[in-house]
C-alpha positions in Angstrom: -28.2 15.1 11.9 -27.5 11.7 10.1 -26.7 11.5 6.2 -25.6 7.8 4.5 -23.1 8.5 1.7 -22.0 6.3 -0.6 -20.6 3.5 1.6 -20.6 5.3 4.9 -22.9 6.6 7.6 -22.0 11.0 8.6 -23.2 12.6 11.4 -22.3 16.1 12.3 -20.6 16.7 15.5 -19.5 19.9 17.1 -16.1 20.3 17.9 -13.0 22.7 18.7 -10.2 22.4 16.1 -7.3 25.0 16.7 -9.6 26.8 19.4 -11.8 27.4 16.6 -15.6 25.9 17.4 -16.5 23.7 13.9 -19.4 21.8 12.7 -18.1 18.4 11.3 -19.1 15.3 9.8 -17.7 11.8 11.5 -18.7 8.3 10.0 -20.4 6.3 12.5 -20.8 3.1 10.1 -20.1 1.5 7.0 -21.4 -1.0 4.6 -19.7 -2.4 1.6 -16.7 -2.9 0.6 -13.9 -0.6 1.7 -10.1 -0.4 0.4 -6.8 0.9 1.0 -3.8 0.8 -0.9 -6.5 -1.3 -3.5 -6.6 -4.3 -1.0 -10.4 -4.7 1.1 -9.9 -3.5 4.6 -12.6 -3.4 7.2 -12.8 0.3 8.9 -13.7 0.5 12.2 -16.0 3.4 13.6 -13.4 4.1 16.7 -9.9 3.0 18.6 -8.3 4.1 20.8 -5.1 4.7 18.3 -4.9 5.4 14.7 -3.6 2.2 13.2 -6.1 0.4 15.0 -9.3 2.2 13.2 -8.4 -0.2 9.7 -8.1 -4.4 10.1 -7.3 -6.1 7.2 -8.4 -9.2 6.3 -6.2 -12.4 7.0 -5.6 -14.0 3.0 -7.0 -17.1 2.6 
């Protein structure tokens, strides 16, 4: 199952969280304009660590 929300691509995924077997949603891809901390950041769908899933754009 694939849903487009506002910005963002879900699809539900199956997975254990606390031993517990959940159904839940994971972006797979965005479009348009994202922020954090009100400056425009580009998200990135996967990394391999956490600070790595946001660049930010260079000022110009």
């Amino acid at each position: 199952m694939l849903i487009f929300s506002t910005g963002v691509y879900l699809q539900s995924e199956e997975c254990v969280i606390n031993g517990k077997k959940q159904c839940r949603w994971v972006a797979t891809g965005f479009e348009d304009e994202s922020f954090m901390n009100g400056k425009e950041i580009n998200p990135v769908e996967y990394s391999e660590k956490q600070e790595d899933l946001v660049k930010k754009f260079d000022k110009k």
